[in-house]
N, C-alpha and C positions, 0 to 999 in steps of 0.2 A: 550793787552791794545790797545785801538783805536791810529792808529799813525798820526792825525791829527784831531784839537781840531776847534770845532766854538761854538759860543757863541750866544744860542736860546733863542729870548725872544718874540717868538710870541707862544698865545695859539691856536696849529692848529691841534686841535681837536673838534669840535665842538657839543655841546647839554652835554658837561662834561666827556665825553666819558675818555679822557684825554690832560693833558697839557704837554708843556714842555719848561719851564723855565731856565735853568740850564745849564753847560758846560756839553757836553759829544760831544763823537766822529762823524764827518759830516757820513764815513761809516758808523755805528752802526746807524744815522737817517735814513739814505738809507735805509739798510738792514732791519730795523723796519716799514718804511714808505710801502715796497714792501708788507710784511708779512700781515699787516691791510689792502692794499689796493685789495688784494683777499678775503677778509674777509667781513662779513654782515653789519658791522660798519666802512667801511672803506668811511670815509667823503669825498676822494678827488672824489671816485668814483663812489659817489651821488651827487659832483659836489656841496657841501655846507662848498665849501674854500671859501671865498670872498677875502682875503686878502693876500694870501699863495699861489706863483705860483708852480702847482704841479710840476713842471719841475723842481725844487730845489730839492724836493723830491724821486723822480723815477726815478734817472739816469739819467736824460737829462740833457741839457746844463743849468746850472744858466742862470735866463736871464736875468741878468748884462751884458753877453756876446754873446746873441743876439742883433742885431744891421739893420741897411739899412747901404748897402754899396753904394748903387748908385738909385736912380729914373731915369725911364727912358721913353720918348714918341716917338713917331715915323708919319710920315706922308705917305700915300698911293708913293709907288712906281712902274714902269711899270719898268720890267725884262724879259730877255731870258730865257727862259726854257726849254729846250727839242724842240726848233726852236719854239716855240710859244712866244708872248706876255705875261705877268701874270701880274698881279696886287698884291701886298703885303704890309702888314705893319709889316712887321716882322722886320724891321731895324730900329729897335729903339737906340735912343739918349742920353746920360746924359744929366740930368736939375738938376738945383741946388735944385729945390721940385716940386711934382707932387700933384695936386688936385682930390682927390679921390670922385665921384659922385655915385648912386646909383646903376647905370647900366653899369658905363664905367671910363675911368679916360680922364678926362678932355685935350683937346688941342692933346688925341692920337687918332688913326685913328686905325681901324682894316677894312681887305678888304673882309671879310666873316663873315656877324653876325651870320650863325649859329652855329657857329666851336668858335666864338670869341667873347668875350664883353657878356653884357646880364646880365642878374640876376645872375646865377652861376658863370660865368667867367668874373665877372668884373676886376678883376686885377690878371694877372699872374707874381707870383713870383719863383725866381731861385736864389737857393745858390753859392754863390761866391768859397765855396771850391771846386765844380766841374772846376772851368775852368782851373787848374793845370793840370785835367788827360784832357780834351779833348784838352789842347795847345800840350798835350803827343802824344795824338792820329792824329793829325791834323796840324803841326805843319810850314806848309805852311800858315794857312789859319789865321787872324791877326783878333786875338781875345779879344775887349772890351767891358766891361759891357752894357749890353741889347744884346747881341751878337744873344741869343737865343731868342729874343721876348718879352723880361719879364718887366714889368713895376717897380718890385723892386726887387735889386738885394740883397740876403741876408748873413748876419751871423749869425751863431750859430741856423741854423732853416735845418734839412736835413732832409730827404722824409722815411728816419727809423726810427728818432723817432716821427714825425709830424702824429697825429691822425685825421683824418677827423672830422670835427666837433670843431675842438678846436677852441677859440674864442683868437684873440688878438690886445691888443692897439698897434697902429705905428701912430707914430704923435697925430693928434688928430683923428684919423680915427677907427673907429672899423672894424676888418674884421674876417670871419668864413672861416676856409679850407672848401672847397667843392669835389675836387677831384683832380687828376693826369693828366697832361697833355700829350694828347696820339699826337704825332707829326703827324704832313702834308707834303705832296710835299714840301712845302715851306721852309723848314726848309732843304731840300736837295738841295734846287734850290740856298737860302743862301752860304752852304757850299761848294756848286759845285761836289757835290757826293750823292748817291742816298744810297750808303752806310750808310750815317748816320744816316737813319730814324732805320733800324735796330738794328745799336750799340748806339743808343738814348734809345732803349727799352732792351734791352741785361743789361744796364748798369744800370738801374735802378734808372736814375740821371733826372728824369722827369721833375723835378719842380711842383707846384701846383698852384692852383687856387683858387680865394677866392670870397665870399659874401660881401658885405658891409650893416654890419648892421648900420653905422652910419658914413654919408660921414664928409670927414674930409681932413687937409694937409701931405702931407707924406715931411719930407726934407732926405738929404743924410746924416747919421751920427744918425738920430732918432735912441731911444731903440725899442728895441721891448718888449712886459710883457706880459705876458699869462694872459687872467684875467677867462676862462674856456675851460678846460679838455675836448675832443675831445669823439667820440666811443672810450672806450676800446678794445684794442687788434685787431685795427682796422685803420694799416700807411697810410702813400699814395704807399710803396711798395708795400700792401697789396692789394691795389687800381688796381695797375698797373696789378699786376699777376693774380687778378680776373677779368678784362678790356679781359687778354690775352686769359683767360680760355675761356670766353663767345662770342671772335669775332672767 
């Protein structure tokens, strides 16, 4: 017997295929949702849910409980590095919301456009449950949201189960994953250790980067909702360790 009951009243099968109306067990949707979604008729993975985030479905986090833990922007900075000068925008800020543009987000500053900003990399985002193991890892180094660069810092969104491609609403803003963020100097120039750039990619805690299909306001405390399903079988982990195979 399913040892945990919810109560389905969306039809999220689509062209008749099937409905489900009725009490039955959240496991038994899961384990049913997994079984259809390898299969020829499996709708989430022809991407004709409109209303049914497949994340409810597939194991992932409900995203109820996806969330923006923090927006964050940052201004051109001049630092020591290796006895040199450097310029960076990697120190970014909390703001109470961040204005999300086509290319860039609004009022923040990047000091390399070709590494940063742009069509693909207009907003880079980083899950808040990482900062637990790198306060583990670092535990000198005084660690606050945008710590690593990111203009939103996330809940309930991590780089195993985030598919490239997936589309979702934060604020009023729409954004596409794009890819994995493969770190720079700068991110060791930050932390004061050169070390980091390695156990950055060792740990597999990347963070991603997104599109903006439709500029919009991001605030701290927004949902986040999936409104479409990424490549299948296709993470930003996935991302990173084919990135590694091919440098």
């Amino acid at each position: 017997m399913p040892n945990k009951t919810s109560v389905m009243h969306q039809s999220f099968f689509s062209k008749g295929v099937m409905t489900a109306d009725t009490v039955i067990g959240l496991d038994y949707v899961r384990s049913v949702c997994y079984i259809i979604r390898s299969s020829s008729v499996a709708f989430c993975a022809k991407r004709e849910c409109p209303d049914v985030s497949a994340a409810i479905f597939f194991n992932r986090i409900p995203e109820t409980h996806m969330k923006i833990i923090s927006t964050n922007i940052g201004r051109i900075r001049e630092i020591l590095y290796q006895e040199k000068m450097i310029k960076t925008g990697i120190y970014k800020e909390p703001v109470e919301a961040i204005d999300i543009r086509k290319f860039f987000v609004a009022e923040d500053t990047v000091s390399d456009v070709r590494v940063h900003g742009g069509e693909y990399k207009a907003v880079y985002g980083y899950p808040s449950e990482h900062y637990e193991f790198w306060r583990s890892q670092y535990p000198d180094v005084k660690m606050e949201w945008g710590m690593f660069g990111e203009n939103i810092t996330t809940e309930g969104l991590l780089e195993t189960d985030i598919l490239i491609g997936s589309v979702y609403r934060i604020g009023t803003a729409l954004l596409q994953i794009t890819e994995a963020r493969m770190p720079c100097f700068k991110l060791a120039a930050k932390f004061g250790s050169n070390d980091i750039i390695r156990r950055f990619m060792k740990s597999r805690k990347s963070g991603f980067y997104c599109t903006v299909l439709e500029e919009g306001r991001i605030h701290a405390g927004d949902a986040i909702s999936m409104e479409r399903e990424g490549t299948p079988g296709y993470t930003i982990v996935d991302d990173v360790k084919k990135r590694e195979r091919d440098e």
